[in-house]
N, C-alpha and C positions, 0 to 999 in steps of 0.2 A: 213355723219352726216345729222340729221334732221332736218328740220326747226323746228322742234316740240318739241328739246330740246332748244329752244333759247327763252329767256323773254323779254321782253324789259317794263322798269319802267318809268314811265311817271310822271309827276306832273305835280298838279295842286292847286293853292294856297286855291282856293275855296272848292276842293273837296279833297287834300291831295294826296296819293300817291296808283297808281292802276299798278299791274304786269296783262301784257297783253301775251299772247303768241303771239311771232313771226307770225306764219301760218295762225293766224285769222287777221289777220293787211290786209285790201284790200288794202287801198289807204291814201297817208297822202297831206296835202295839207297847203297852209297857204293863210290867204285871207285877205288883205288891208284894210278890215272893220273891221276885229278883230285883228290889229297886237300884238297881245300881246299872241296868240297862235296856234301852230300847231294844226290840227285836224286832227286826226287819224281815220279814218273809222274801223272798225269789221265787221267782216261775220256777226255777230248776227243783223246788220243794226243799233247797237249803233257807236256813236261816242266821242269821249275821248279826249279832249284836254290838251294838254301838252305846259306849260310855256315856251316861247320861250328865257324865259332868267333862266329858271329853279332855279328860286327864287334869283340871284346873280343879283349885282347892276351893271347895266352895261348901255351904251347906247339903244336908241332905235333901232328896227333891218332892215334892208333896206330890201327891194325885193329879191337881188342876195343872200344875206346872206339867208333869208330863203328858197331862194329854194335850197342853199345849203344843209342846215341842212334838208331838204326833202331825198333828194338823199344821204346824207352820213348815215343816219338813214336804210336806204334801205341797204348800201354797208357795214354798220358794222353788219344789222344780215345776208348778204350773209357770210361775213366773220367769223361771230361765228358760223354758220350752219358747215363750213369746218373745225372750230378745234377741233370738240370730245367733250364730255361731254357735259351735263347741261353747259348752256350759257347766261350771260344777259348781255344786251347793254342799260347804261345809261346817262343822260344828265352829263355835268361835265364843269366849268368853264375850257379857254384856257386862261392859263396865258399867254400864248404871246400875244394873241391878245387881252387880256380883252373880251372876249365875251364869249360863249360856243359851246362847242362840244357835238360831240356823240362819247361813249365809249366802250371797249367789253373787256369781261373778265368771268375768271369761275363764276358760278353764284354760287354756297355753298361760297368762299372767298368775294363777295359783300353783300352777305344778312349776313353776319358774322360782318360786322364794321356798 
């Protein structure tokens, strides 16, 4: 499977909600001065920022927490790359922890609810 079928949906309170393809994502990063979002780099030298609490009321997010959600972002579209079909991986409150994750699943059944 491709990277090229995997999407990954981003928010952003200001800007609303943008489908990015996986393959064009260089580098995502999160920076101390704007903790309130990821930044997402694109091939095209745009940059996309996405809601670190993807619009859910939750505390504010520490350092280790974001650079989790850096790397689980990266591990969830490895892991949609590897299951076949159209794919997208999006933010999603973790009820256990009150905070959020990153999620993956078919992408026709997410853009369907």
């Amino acid at each position: 499977m491709a990277v090229t079928d995997v999407w990954v949906e981003l928010h952003s309170e200001a800007l609303g909600v943008r489908m990015v393809r996986a393959d064009t994502i260089e580098q995502v990063w999160w920076d101390v001065k704007q903790p309130a979002f990821l930044t997402v780099a694109l091939r095209s030298g745009q940059e996309v920022r996405q809601d670190v609490r993807a619009g859910f009321p939750t505390d504010d997010i520490e350092e280790d927490e974001a650079a989790d959600l850096c790397t689980t972002l990266v591990e969830r579209i490895a892991e949609a790359a590897d299951m076949g079909g159209p794919r997208m991986v999006w933010m999603a409150r973790d009820e256990d922890t009150k905070g959020v994750t990153w999620k993956r699943g078919p992408l026709i059944e997410q853009r369907a609810h």
